[in-house]
N, C-alpha and C positions, 0 to 999 in steps of 0.2 A: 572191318577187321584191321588194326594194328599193321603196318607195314607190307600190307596190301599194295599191291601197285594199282597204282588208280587208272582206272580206264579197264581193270580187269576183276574177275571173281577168282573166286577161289584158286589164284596162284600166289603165292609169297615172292617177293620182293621188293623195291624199294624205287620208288619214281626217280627219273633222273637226275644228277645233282643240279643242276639250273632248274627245273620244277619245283626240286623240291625247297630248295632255297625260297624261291615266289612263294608258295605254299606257305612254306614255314613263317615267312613275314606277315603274311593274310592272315593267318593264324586266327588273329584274334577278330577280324571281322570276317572269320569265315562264314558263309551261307551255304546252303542247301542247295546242290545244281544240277541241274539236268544237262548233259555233257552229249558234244556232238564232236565227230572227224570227218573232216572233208578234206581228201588231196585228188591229186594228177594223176591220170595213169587209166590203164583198161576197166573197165566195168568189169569187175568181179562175175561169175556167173551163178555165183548163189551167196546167199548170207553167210555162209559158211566159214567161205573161199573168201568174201569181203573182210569178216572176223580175223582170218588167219592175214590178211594183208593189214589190216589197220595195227594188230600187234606186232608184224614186222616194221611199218611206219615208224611206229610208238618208238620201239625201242632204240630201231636208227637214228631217228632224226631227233628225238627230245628225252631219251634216256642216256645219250652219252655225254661226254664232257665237251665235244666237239659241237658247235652249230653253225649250219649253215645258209648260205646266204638264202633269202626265200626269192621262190621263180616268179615271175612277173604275170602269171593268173591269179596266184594266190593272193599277191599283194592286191591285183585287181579285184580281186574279189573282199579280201578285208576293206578297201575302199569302199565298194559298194554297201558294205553292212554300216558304215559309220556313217556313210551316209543318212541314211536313215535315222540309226541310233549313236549317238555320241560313243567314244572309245573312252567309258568313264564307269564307275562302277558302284555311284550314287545317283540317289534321284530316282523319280519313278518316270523319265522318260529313256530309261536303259534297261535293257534286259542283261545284261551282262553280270557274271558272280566273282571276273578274274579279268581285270585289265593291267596295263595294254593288250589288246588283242594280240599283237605282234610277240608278246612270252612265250604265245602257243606254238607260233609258227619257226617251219624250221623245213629247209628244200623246199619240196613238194606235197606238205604234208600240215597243216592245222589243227590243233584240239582248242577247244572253245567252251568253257562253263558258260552256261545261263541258268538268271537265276530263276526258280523253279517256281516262281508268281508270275512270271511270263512266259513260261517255257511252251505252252501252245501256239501260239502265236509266233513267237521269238522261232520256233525250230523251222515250222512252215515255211518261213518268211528266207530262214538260212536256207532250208533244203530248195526252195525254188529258187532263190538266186545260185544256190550251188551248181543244179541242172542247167543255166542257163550260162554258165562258164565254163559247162564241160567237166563238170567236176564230180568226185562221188562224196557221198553224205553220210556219213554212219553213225548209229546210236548202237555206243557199246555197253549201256546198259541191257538195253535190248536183243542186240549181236543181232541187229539187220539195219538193212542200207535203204534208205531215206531218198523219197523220189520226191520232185517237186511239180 
């Protein structure tokens, strides 16, 4: 839908202006992506209650005009994904739909396109290094939290 906020269904508004900026340049090599949130903080106790946090995340840390500095798991953790896979968003030894990783990040809180020809592999591979940083994993397509 048109000026959908992304990362949500059926509510109307407008992704943050720094998103949507990156977006709007991708534009034209945009892909098809299977979309994950991973931040800091208490394990939610139901998908629900995960949903209602990732949308508060969303909004705070990558809908507003302000960003901030990312907390030193996060970064560890985007390190450990590049490891693996290059922080690049050609080639078929990347799963990635939206680079730098670091666009997504902001506090305690990452959103991460992948693109949707690796998106099995590529999310597993996220949500198990997620669990192993203490971290939580959400597919807001799905609106439940990702265990690894």
């Amino acid at each position: 839908m048109a000026g959908q906020r992304h990362g949500r269904r059926g509510q109307e508004g407008s992704i943050g202006k720094r998103a949507k900026l990156y977006y709007m340049r991708r534009r034209d090599e945009c892909k098809v992506s299977y979309d994950l949130a991973v931040w800091q903080g208490d394990v939610p106790a139901s998908d629900r209650e995960a949903a209602r946090v990732h949308d508060r995340l969303y909004d705070e840390y990558l809908d507003g005009d302000e960003l901030f500095p990312v907390v030193s798991v996060i970064a560890d953790f985007l390190a450990a994904l590049t490891e693996r896979w290059p922080d690049r968003d050609t080639g078929d030894d990347t799963p990635w739909a939206a680079t730098p990783l670091s666009k997504g990040a902001s506090g305690p809180y990452v959103y991460i396109a992948l693109a949707w020809s690796s998106a099995d592999v590529a999310s597993a591979y996220l949500a198990q290094v997620a669990n192993r940083f203490g971290l939580n994993c959400f597919d807001p397509q799905m609106k439940v939290l990702r265990s690894g």
